[in-house]
Structures are given as C-alpha cells and as structure tokens.
TORKOL-4160 file (C-alpha; in steps of 0.2 Angstrom, whole numbers, padded with zeros to 4 digits, m for minus):
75
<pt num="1" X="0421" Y="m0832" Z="0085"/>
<pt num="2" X="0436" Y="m0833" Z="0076"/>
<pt num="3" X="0433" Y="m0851" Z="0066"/>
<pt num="4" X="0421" Y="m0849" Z="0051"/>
<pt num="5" X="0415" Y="m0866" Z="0052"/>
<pt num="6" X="0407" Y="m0864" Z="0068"/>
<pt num="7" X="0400" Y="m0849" Z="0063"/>
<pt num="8" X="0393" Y="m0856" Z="0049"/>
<pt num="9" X="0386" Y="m0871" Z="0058"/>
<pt num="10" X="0378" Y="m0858" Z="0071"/>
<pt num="11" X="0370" Y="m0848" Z="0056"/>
<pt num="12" X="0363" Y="m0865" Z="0049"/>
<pt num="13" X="0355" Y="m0869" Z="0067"/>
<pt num="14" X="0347" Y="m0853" Z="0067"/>
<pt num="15" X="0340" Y="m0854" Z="0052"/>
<pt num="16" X="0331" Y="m0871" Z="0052"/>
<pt num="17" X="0318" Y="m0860" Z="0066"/>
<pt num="18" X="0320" Y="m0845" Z="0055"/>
<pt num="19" X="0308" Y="m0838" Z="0041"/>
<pt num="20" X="0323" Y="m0829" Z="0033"/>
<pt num="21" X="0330" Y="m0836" Z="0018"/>
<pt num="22" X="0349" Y="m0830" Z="0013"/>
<pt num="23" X="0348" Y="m0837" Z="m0004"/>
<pt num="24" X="0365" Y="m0847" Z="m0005"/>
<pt num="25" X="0369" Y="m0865" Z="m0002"/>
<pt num="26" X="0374" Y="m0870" Z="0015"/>
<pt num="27" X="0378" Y="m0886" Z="0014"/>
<pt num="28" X="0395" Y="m0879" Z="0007"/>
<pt num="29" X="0408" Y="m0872" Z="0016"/>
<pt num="30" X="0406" Y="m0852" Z="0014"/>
<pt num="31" X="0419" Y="m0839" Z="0008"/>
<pt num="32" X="0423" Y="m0822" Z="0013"/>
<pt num="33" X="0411" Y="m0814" Z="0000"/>
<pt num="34" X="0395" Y="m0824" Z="0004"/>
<pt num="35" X="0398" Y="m0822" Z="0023"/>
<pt num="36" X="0398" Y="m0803" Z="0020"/>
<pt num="37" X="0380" Y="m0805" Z="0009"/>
<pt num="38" X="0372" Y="m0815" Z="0023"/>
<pt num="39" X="0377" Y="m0804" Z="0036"/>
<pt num="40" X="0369" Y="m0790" Z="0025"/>
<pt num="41" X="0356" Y="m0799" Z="0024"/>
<pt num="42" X="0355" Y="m0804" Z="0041"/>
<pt num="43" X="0358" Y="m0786" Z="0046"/>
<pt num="44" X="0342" Y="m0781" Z="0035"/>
<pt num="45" X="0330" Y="m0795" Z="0040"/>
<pt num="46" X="0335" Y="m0791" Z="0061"/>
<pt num="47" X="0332" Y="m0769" Z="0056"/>
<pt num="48" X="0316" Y="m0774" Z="0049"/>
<pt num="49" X="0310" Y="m0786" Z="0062"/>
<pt num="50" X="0317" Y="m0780" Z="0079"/>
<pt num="51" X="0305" Y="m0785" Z="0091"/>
<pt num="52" X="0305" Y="m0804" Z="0089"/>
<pt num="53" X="0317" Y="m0817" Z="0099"/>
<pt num="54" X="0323" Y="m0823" Z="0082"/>
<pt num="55" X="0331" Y="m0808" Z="0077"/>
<pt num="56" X="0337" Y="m0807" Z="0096"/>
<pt num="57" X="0347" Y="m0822" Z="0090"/>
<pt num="58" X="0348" Y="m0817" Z="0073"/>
<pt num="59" X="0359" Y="m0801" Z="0079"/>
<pt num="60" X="0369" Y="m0812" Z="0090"/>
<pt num="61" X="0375" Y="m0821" Z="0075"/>
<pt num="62" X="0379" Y="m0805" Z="0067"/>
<pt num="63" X="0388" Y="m0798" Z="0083"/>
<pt num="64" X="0399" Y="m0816" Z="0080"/>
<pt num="65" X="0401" Y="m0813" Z="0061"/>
<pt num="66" X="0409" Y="m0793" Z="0065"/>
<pt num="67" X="0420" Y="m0799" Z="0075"/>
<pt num="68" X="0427" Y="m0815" Z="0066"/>
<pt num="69" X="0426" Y="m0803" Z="0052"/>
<pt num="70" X="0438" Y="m0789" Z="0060"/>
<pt num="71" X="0448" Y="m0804" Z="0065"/>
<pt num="72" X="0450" Y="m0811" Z="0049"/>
<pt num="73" X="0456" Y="m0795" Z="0042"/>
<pt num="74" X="0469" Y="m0793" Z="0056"/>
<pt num="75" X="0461" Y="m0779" Z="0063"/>
C-alpha cells in the first residue's frame, strides 16, 4: 500500500473492532513519525496476542505499513 491515507483509513477501521488503543489522534492526517509509533505498537500488541483473528488482521496492517514504509524511503 503505497498511499498513506488508505493506510490510515484501514488502521482506523480496524481499530473501531479493536481493544487496542495507539494513543494518537486519528482524525488527523498522520506523519512519518506517528505511523512508525503505531506500527510499534501494533507490532507489540499482535506479539502479545498472537492467537486472535484481530491480530491476524492487526499484522496484515503492519505487513501494509512495512512495505509503504520501505517505499517511502525509496528503498
């Protein structure tokens, strides 16, 4: 997923079924720096809790984030 707003509105939508809280306003567009929190976040939340459809989806978002983030840095 190479457009952050997407990725973004797909984090939102999986949030809404989620018990994880990221801690940072989503209503906003998000910058480099707070994507790269989340997905920590994200990252810890799905480790913790690995045998739950919600992380299943949780990790798919993550697997979006890497690659827009690789992309983003040309690389």
């Amino acid at each position: 997923m190479k457009d952050p707003t997407k990725l973004q509105e797909k984090l939102v939508s999986l949030l809404k079924k989620s018990k994880l809280k990221v801690g940072f306003s989503l209503s906003r567009p998000l910058n480099d720096l707070e994507f790269r929190e989340i997905a920590w976040v994200v990252q810890d939340y799905v480790a913790r809790n690995t045998d739950s459809h919600e992380c299943e989806m949780l990790a798919d978002w993550l697997d979006s984030y890497q690659f827009y983030a690789k992309g983003s840095k040309g690389g």
